[in-house]
DOLOKOL-892269 format. One record per residue (C-alpha): residue in one letter; x, z, y. Coordinates in steps of 0.02 Angstrom, whole numbers, plus 50000, padded with zeros to 5 digits. Each point is the difference from the previous one (the first is absolute). Layout:
<nodes>
AXZY
...
</nodes>
This chain:
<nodes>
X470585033848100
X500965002550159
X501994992350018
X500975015250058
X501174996250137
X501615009949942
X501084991350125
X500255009550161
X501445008050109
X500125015650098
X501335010050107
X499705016150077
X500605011250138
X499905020050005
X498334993950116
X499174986949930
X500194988449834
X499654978550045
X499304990549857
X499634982449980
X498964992149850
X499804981549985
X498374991349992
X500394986849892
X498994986750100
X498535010950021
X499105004350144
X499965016150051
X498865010050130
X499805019950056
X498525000749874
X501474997949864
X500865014650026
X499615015649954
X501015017650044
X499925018050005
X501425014850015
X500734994049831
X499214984549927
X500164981250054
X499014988149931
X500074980150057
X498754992249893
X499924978950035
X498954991349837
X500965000349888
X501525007350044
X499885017750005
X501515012150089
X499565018049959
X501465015350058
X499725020049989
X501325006750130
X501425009449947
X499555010750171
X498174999250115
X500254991550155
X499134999550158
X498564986849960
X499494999050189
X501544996250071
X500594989749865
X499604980250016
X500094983249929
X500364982350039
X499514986349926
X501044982350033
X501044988949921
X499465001849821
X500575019549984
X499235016050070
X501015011250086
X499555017049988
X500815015350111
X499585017349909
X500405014050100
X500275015049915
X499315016750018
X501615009549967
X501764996150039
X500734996049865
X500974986749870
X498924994249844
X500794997649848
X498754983749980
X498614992550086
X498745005449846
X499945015049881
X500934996549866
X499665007249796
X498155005250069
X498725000149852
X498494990049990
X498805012450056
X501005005650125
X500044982850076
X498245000549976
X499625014450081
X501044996150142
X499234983450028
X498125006149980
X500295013050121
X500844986950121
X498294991049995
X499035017150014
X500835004250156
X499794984450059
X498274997849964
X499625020650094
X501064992950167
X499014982850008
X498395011649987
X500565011050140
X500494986050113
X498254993049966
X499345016750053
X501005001950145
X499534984350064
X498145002749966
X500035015050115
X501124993450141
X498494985149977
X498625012750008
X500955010050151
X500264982850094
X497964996449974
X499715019350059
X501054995350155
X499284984450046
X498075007549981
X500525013450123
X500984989050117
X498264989150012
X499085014149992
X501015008350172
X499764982950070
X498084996549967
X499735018650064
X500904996050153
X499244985350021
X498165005949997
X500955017050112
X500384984450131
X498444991749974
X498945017250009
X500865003450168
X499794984350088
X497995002949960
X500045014850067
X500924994950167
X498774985750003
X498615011549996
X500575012950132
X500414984950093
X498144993450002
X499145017750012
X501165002750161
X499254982750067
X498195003949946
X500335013250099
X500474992950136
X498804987950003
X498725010150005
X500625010550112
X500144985650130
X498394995149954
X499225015450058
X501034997750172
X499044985350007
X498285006849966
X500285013350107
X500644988650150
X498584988649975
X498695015450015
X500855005450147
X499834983650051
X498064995949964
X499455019050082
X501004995650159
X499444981550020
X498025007549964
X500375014350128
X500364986450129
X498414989449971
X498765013549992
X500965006850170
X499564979950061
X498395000249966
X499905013250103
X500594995850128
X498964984649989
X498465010749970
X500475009250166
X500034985550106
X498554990249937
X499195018050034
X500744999950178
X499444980450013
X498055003449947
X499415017650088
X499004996350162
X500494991950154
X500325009450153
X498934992550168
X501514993350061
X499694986949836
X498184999949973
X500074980449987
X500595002649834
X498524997649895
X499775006649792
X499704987749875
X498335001549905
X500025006749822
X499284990149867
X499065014049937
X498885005750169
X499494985650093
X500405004950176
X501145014949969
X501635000750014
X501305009449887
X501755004750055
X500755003749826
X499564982449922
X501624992849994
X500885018249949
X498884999749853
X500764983949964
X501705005749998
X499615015249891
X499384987749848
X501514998249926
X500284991649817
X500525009049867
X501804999349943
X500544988649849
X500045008749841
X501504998649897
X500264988949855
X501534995449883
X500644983749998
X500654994649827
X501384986849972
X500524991149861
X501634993049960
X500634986049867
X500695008849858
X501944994949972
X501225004149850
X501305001450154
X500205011950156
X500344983650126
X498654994550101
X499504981249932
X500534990350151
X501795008549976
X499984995949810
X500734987149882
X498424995949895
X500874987949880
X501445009649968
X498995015849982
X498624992849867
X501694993449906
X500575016449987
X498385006849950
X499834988749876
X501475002849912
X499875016649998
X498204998049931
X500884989649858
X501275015849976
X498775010849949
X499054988449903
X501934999149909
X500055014449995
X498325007349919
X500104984449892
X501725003649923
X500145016650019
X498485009849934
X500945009549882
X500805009750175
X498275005650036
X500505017649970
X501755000950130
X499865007250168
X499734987250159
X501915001750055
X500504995449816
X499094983450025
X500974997250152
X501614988649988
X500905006250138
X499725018349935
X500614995249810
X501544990250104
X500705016350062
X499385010449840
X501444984849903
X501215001750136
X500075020049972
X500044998349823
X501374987850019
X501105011250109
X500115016849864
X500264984849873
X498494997249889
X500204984450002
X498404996549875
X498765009150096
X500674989750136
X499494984549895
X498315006150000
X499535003750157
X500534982950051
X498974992449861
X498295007450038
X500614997450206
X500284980649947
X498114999649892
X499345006350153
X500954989150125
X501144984649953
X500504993450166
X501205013450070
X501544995549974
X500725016649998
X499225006049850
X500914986049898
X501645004550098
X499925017649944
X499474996949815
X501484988150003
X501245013350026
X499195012349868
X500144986649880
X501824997950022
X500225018349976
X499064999049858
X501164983249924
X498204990750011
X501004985550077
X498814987549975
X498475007850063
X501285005450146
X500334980550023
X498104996349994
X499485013050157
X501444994950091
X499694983550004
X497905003650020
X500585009450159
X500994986750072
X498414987949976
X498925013750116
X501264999750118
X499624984950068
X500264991950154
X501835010750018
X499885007150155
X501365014150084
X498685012249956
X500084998349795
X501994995450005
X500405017349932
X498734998749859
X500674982549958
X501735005349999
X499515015049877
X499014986149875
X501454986849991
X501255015149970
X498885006349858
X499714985549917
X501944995950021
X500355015549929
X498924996449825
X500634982249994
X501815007050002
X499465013949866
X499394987149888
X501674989050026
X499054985850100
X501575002650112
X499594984550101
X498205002650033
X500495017950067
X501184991450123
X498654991750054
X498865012250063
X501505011950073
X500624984350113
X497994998050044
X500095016450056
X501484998150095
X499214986250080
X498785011850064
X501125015950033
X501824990650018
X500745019350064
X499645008849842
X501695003049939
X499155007349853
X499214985549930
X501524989550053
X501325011349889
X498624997149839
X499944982950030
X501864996650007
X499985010649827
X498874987949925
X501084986350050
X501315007849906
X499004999649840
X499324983850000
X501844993950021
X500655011749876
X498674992949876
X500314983250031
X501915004749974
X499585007949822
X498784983849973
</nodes>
């Protein structure tokens, strides 16, 4: 049986009526109280306050504090007005009942229309974010469509060109080959001329000059034995192709301006990626090649991040980290989802997996440090580890001591840890 708590007190204004009801050392929460237009209800096992207004109030605007041992309650009222008393007074039993199930009833139909209200608003919020990723995957394969096509006007215009200037070439060279064959066939004859000129008979005024025998008529002489010569020319080349073979190579350099060790390092481990990643991974057999890649599934988080679905988010970092666990980046980003989320511990985990990739620190990962110590700073703090959040914001103040940003949390944190230790 429940131990009615008679004992109350109440004033009241034309406006508003102020009520407090003592606890009697219990502890009392918001899930306690219950109130509609005319009932209040503060129910704390086993006391048990129960009122049905002598007016209805304004239930939204109307509030409660709990402190001290009492509850203070402000009950604004709906009409101006004076009440006689704070509950109806000579009301029958049914009529209390009535009043009281109906209370419940109308509280019961408003809870279910919140719940609907917020389903939709849900359901419109999951509408928006599809489109919004939707727009941006369109105008991402629009951008990505368009740079293909420049790329391939760009290479028909040099094909073009090249052959174009290769026909120059051919042509030139033709030109070329008929003039230089013009000139020797115009040489030889010329030469043909003046051996001609060099072999017909002597006049009297040289008649000492004396023909050489022919091989063929012994003691005859013939005067166009050495033009016969001269007309036995061989017979020009034929034409061949002359095939050459190269060394195949993974990479466009020549060898002698290659790296071999550093390139069969990187060929190896990428050999051991996709070994990885068709050992691990069979059961992404059926996604498209750009889903497989990280950097692609980075981006596809960071947009889903950005219109706030934070979970998707999650995922695409997951499957980007299965496929690839030594960007640092990845873990970065999944960090901050996760303290969206209030998944402070997994946020502390990638944060501090990041810092371990980015190693040596360099100037070129400072930013990316900066973001992991402020992360995992931030989680630390959110879980009350005060000190160990100080930690990481003065580490990255170490590394970025102009951030006034980080400086104004830190100082913060310094205030609670010496506020703590003050309450301690």
């Amino acid at each position: 049986m429940p131990v009615w708590l008679r004992e109350h007190r109440w004033q009241q204004t034309a406006a508003a009526v102020y009520l407090s009801v003592p606890l009697r050392g219990g502890r009392a929460t918001a899930a306690n109280i219950f109130c509609t237009d005319q009932y209040l209800k503060v129910s704390i096992p086993p006391f048990l306050f129960e009122a049905i207004l002598y007016a209805p109030i304004d239930e939204t605007n109307s509030t409660a504090k709990i402190g001290n041992g009492i509850i203070f309650f402000t009950l604004y009222k709906k009409e101006v007005a004076m009440w006689d008393s704070l509950t109806l007074e000579n009301a029958s039993k049914e009529k209390l009942q009535y009043l009281r199930e109906n209370a419940i009833l109308k509280a019961h139909e408003k809870a279910k229309e919140e719940t609907e209200a917020k389903k939709v608003t849900k359901q419109e919020h999951k509408k928006y974010a599809l489109e919004a990723t939707m727009k941006l995957e369109e105008a991402e394969r629009k951008r990505i469509e368009d740079l293909k096509e420049k790329e391939r006007q760009k290479v028909t215009k040099e094909l073009e060109l090249w052959r174009k200037q290769q026909k120059d070439a051919e042509k030139q060279k033709r030109v070329q080959k008929e003039g230089e064959l013009h000139q020797e066939v115009e040489q030889l004859k010329e030469k043909k001329k003046e051996k001609m000129n060099k072999t017909r008979i002597p006049n009297e005024g040289t008649s000492k000059t004396r023909l050489k025998p022919t091989k063929g008529c012994y003691g005859s002489y013939s005067m166009f034995s050495e033009n016969l010569k001269e007309e036995q020319l061989p017979a020009p080349r034929s034409a061949a192709t002359i095939k050459i073979n190269f060394t195949s190579r993974v990479f466009p350099t020549a060898l002698r301006e290659s790296r071999v060790a550093e390139e069969e390092e990187w060929l190896r481990k990428q050999a051991e990626a996709r070994r990885t990643v068709s050992a691990d991974l069979s059961e992404l057999d059926d996604l498209k090649e750009e889903e497989k890649n990280p950097d692609w599934l980075k981006d596809k988080g960071n947009k889903m991040f950005a219109t706030g679905n934070y979970l998707a988010a999650v995922n695409a970092y997951n499957l980007a980290v299965r496929l690839n666990n030594k960007l640092p980046l990845l873990f970065l980003n999944r960090a901050a989802c996760h303290l969206k989320l209030r998944n402070l511990h997994k946020a502390i985990e990638d944060s501090s997996k990041a810092l371990e990739l980015l190693t040596p620190p360099v100037p070129d990962n400072e930013t990316a440090r900066v973001k992991a110590y402020v992360r995992r700073g931030t989680a630390f703090c959110q879980l009350e580890l005060y000190s160990e959040g100080l930690q990481d914001y003065e580490a990255a103040l170490k590394i970025d001591p102009k951030n006034k940003a980080i400086e104004k949390d830190a100082e913060k944190i310094r205030h609670l840890i010496q506020g703590t230790l003050q309450d301690s």
